[in-house]
C-alpha positions as CSV (number, residue, x, y, z in Angstrom):
1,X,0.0,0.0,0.0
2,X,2.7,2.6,0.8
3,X,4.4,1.6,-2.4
4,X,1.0,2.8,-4.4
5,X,0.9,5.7,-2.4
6,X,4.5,6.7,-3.7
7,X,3.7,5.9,-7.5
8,X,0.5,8.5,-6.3
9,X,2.8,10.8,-5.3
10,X,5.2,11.2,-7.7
11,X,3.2,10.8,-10.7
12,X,1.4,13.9,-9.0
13,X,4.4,15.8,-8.6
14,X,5.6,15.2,-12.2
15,X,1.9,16.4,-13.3
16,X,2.2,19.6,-11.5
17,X,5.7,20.0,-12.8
18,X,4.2,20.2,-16.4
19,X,3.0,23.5,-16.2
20,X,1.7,25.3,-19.4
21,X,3.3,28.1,-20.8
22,X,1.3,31.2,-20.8
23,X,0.2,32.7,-23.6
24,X,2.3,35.1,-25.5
25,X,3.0,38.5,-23.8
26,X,2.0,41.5,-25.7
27,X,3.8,44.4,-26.0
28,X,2.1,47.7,-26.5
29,X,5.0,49.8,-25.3
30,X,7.8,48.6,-25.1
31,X,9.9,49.4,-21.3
32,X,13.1,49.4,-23.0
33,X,12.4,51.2,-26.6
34,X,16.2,51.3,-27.4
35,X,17.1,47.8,-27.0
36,X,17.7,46.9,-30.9
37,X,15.5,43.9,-31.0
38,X,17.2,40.5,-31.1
39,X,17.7,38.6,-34.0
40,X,18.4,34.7,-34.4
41,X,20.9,34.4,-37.0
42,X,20.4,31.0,-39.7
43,X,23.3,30.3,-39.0
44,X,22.5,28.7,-35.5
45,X,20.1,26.6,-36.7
46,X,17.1,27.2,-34.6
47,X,14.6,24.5,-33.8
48,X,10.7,26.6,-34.4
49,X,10.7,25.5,-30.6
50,X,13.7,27.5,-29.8
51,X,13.2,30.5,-32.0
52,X,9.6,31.1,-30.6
53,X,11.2,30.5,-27.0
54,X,13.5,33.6,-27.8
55,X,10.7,35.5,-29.7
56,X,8.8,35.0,-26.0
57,X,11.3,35.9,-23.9
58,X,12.2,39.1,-26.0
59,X,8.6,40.3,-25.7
60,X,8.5,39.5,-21.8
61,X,12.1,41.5,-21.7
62,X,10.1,44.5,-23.3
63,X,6.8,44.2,-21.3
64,X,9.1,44.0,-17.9
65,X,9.1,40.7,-16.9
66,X,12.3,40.5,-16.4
67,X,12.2,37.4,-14.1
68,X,9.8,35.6,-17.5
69,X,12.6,36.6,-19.8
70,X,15.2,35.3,-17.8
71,X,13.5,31.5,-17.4
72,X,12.6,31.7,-21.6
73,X,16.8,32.5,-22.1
74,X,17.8,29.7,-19.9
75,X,15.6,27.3,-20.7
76,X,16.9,27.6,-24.6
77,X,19.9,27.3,-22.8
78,X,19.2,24.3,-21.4
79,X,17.9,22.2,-24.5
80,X,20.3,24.0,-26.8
81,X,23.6,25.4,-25.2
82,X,25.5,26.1,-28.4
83,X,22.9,28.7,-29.1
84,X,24.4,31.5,-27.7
C-alpha cells in the first residue's frame, strides 16, 4: 500500500511540474524602446521551438518581466547550449 501511495505521489508531482506556458506577452510599449531587438541568425540553426522560446522571452524583456525573460533564455539554454 505505501508503495501505491509513492507511485500516487510522484506521478502527482511530475503532473504539477508540467505546467503550461502562458500565452504570449503583448507588447504595446515597449519598457526598453532602445534595446535593438534581437535577431536569431540562420546560421545557428534554430529549432521553431527555440526560436519562438526567444521570440517569448524578447517580448517579456520588453513588457518587464524580467524574471519571465530570464526563465525563456535559460531554458533555450538548457535544450540547446550552443545557441548563444
Amino acid at each position: 500500500m505505501r508503495g501505491l501511495v509513492r507511485v500516487a505521489v510522484v506521478v502527482m508531482a511530475g503532473a504539477a511540474a508540467c505546467a503550461v506556458n502562458p500565452p504570449p506577452v503583448v507588447v504595446t510599449a515597449p519598457k526598453y524602446p532602445d534595446f535593438p531587438a534581437l535577431v536569431v541568425p540562420a546560421s545557428l540553426n534554430p529549432s521553431p521551438a527555440i526560436a519562438q522560446r526567444h521570440d517569448d522571452a524578447w517580448r517579456r524583456l520588453q513588457s518587464g518581466d524580467l524574471g519571465g525573460a530570464r526563465r525563456d533564455y535559460m531554458a533555450i539554454l538548457q535544450i540547446q547550449a550552443s545557441f548563444y
